[in-house]
N, C-alpha and C positions, 0 to 999 in steps of 0.2 A: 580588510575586515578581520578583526581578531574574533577567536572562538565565542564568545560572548555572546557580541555583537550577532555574529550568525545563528545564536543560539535563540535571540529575541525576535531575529527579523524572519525566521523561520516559517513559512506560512505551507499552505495547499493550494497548489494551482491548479487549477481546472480548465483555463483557456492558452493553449500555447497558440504564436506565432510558426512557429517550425522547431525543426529536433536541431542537435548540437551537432559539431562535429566528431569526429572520429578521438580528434587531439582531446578532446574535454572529451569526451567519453571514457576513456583510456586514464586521463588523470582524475577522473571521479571513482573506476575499479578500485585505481592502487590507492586512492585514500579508503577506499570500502573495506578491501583487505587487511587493513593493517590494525584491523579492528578484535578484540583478544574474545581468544576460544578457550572452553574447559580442554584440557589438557594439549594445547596447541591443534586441538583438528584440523582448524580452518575446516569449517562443513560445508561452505558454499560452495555454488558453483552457478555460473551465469549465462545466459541464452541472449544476443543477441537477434531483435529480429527487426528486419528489415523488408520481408517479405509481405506486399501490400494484403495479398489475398490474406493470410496467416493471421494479419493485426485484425482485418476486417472481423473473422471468425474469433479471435478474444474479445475484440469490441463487444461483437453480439452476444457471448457470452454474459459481458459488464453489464448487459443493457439488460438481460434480461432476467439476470439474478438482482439489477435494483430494480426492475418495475415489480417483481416479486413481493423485496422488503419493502416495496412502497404499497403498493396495493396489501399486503397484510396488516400495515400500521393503520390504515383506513381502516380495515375491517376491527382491529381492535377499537380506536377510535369510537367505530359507531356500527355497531354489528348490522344494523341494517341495510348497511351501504352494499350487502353482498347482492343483496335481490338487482340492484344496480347492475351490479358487474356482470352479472350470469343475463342480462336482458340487453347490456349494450356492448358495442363496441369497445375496446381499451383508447381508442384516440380522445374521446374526452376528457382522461382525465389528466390533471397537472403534469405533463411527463417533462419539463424543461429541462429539469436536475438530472435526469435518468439519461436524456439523448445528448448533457452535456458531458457527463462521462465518457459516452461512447464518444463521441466526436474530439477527445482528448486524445484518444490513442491515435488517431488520424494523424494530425499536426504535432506529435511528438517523435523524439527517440525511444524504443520502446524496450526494456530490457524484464526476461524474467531472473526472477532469484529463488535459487536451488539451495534447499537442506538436505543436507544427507543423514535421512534416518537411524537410530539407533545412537552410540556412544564411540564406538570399535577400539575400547579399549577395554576390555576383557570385560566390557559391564553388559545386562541384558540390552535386549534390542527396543522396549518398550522406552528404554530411560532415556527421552528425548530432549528431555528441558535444557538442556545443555548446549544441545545443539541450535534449538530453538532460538535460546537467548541469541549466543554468538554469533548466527545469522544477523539476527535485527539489531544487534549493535552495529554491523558489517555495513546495514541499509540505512541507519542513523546517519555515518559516517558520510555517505555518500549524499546526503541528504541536504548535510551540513555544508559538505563542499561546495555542492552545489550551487546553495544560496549564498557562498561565500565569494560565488564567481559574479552574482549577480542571476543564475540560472535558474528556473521553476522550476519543481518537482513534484509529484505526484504519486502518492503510494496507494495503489490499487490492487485491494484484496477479490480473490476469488472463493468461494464457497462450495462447497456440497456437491452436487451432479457438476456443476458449472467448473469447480477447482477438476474434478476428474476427468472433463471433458478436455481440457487445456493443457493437465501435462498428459494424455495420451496424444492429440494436435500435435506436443512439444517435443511426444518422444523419449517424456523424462523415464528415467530407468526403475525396477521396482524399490532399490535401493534409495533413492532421492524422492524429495516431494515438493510442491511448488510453495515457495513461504509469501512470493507476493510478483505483482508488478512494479516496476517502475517504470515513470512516462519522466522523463525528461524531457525541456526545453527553453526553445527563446518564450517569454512571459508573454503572454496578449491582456494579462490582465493584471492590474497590481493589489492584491487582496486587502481588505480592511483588517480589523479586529475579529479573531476568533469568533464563531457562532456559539450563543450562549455563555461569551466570555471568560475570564479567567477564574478559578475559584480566590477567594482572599489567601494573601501572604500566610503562609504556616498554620493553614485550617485543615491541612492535609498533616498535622506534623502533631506527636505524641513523643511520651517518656515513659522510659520504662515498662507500661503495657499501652495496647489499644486501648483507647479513652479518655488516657491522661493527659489534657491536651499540655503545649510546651510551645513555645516562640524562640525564636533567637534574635 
């Protein structure tokens, strides 16, 4: 499969069979790495985990920073749904999406990915964006690979109390911060069409300034 190709068939897998092995785990790193940093940092750095209790406690984590953003999109939705929530139990409402998250880290390889804070190249420490990017090029990469082996991937963001919760769990240092999960695996599901689709060809695409729009 040429880069292209992996680029279109690129999807979100949410249901694995089982994690990968060691040998594809290892050639998914070194395609991650080789991914360009502002001034060569390489800012990563990555946490295997393997440890069942460990994943359980980030699952819970996943699960319950999305029953969170799900129960609040309700409440925007239809503010009165709150008198709901505050008089019942949370088991009634739609949680499929939310316990299929958690249930992904289960059946997967589960790896975190490390930013290292600041620039360390004589710039302040606040000026992160550099490193930012160069991470998530690093997790593209692998991404790509991935799907290039034929393998699911899964890019699973942690938030707020729940991100702080995780890299203390993880140990990560005050210097580093956690940019994401990754769940790697055998596919149990073969995904359709993007939700809510693509936008049209070059509706994203301007000249000269914003607004002008341009095609090619």
């Amino acid at each position: 499969m040429d880069v292209y190709e992996a680029i279109e068939k690129r999807r979100t897998i949410r249901t694995f069979k089982q994690g990968i092995s060691e040998e594809q785990l290892r050639k998914l790193l070194l395609a991650g790495v080789k991914a360009p940093s502002g001034s060569n940092v390489q800012p990563w750095e990555f946490i295997i985990i393997d440890d069942s209790k460990i994943i359980g406690q980030i699952a819970e984590h996943k699960y319950q920073q999305s029953l969170k953003m799900r129960i609040d999109q309700m409440v925007l939705d239809d503010p009165s749904i709150i008198e709901q929530i505050c008089e019942q139990t949370l088991e009634p409402l739609p949680l499929q999406r939310t316990m299929g998250q958690k249930n992904s880290y289960l059946n997967s390889t589960v790896v975190a990915v490390c930013n290292k804070k600041g620039h360390g190249i004589g710039r302040k420490p606040w000026m992160n964006i550099e490193n930012i990017a160069s991470t998530w090029m690093c997790v593209e990469n692998m991404a790509l690979a991935a799907t290039a082996d034929g393998l699911g991937v899964q890019i699973s963001i942690l938030r707020e109390e729940h991100k702080i919760a995780v890299e203390k769990l993880l140990g990560i240092p005050e210097d580093y911060e956690l940019a994401t999960m990754v769940l790697i695996g055998v596919k149990g599901e073969e995904p359709g069409e993007k939700r809510g689709g693509v936008r049209p060809e070059f509706s994203w695409l301007h000249k000269n300034r914003f607004g002008n729009s341009a095609t090619l």
